[in-house]
C-alpha positions, 0 to 999 in steps of 0.5 A: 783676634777676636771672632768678630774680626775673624770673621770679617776677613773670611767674609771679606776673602771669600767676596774678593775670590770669587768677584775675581772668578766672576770676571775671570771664569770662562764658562757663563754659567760659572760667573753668575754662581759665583756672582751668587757666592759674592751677594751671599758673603756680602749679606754676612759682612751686612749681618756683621754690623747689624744691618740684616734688613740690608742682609735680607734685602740682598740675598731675598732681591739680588740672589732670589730675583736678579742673579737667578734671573742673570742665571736662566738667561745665561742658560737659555743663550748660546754663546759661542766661546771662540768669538767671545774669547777675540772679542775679549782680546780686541778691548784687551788695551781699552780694559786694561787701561780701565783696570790701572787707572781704578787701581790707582784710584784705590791706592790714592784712597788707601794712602790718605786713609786712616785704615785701622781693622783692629778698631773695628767698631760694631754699629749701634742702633741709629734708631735710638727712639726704638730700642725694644725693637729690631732694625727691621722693625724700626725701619719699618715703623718710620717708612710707613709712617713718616715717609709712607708718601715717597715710598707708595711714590716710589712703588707708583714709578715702578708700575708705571714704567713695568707697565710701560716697558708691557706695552712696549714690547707687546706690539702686532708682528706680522707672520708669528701665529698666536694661540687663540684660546676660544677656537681651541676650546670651541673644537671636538673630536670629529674635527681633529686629525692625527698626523705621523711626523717624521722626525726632523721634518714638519707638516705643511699646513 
């Protein structure tokens, strides 16, 4: 078994355990790191076949931004276990139908498939005209040259729609109380006043 190989299947057992544990951790919190976990093996199989701009996109865009970001939403939310667990018990049938139907799925793959991992080649350089270069750099030499049009289209698109979902969500609500910056910095001392608040109780203004 050579180190390639070996390597491989550490990665590969390592993705599968802890996208279980994703699914099957009880605790929020727990999910999302071990949904980290999975992206990080993921990025090794990627740097396996010579593809570390895939590998670096994974761990800088999905683990930097993405599960980060799934991960402070968890903490910030309050679950309640007790109605997650009969809500889980309620499309218990439903999921368990979803689970047989992809595991067949996989099996009817598996057996019409040639699947031979002693073979495993590593990919050569698809960018056969750049071989003094990386994978990265040759990737970025024909994006922004060739295809430099659909990618500052594609970055355009995602403006749009940020700007978009800002002005959706920025709208007047009635009886929230914004913070009005020339007012505050307008005020001195003589017009402020020190109030004890008990704790556990608020002022009436």
């Amino acid at each position: 078994m050579t180190a390639t190989l070996l390597t491989f299947y550490l990665f590969s057992s390592v993705i599968l355990i802890s996208s279980l544990m994703v699914i099957s951790s009880k605790n929020p919190v727990h999910s999302v790191l071990y949904l980290i976990l999975t992206f990080f093996n993921a990025a090794g199989l990627f740097v396996i076949l010579h593809a570390e701009f895939l590998a670096m996109i994974l761990i800088i865009v999905y683990v930097g931004a993405v599960a980060v970001l799934f991960l402070f939403v968890v903490m910030m939310l309050d679950f309640n276990l007790s109605r997650e667990k009969d809500n889980l018990l309620q499309y218990m049938p439903f999921g368990l139908f979803i689970g047989i139907v992809f595991i067949c799925e996989l099996i009817i793959v598996l057996i019409n498939t040639n699947l031979d991992l002693a073979n495993i080649q590593i990919l050569a350089n698809p960018f056969s005209n750049f071989s003094e270069m990386t994978n990265t750099q040759a990737l970025g030499s024909v994006l922004y040259t060739d295809y430099i049009l659909y990618f500052q289209l594609s970055g355009i698109i995602l403006l749009v729609a940020m700007i978009g979902s800002i002005v959706l969500t920025l709208r007047e609500r009635t009886g929230v109380r914004r913070q009005i910056i020339v007012n505050q910095l307008d005020r001195d001392a003589s017009s402020t006043e020190l109030k004890e608040v008990a704790s556990g109780e608020g002022i009436d203004i």
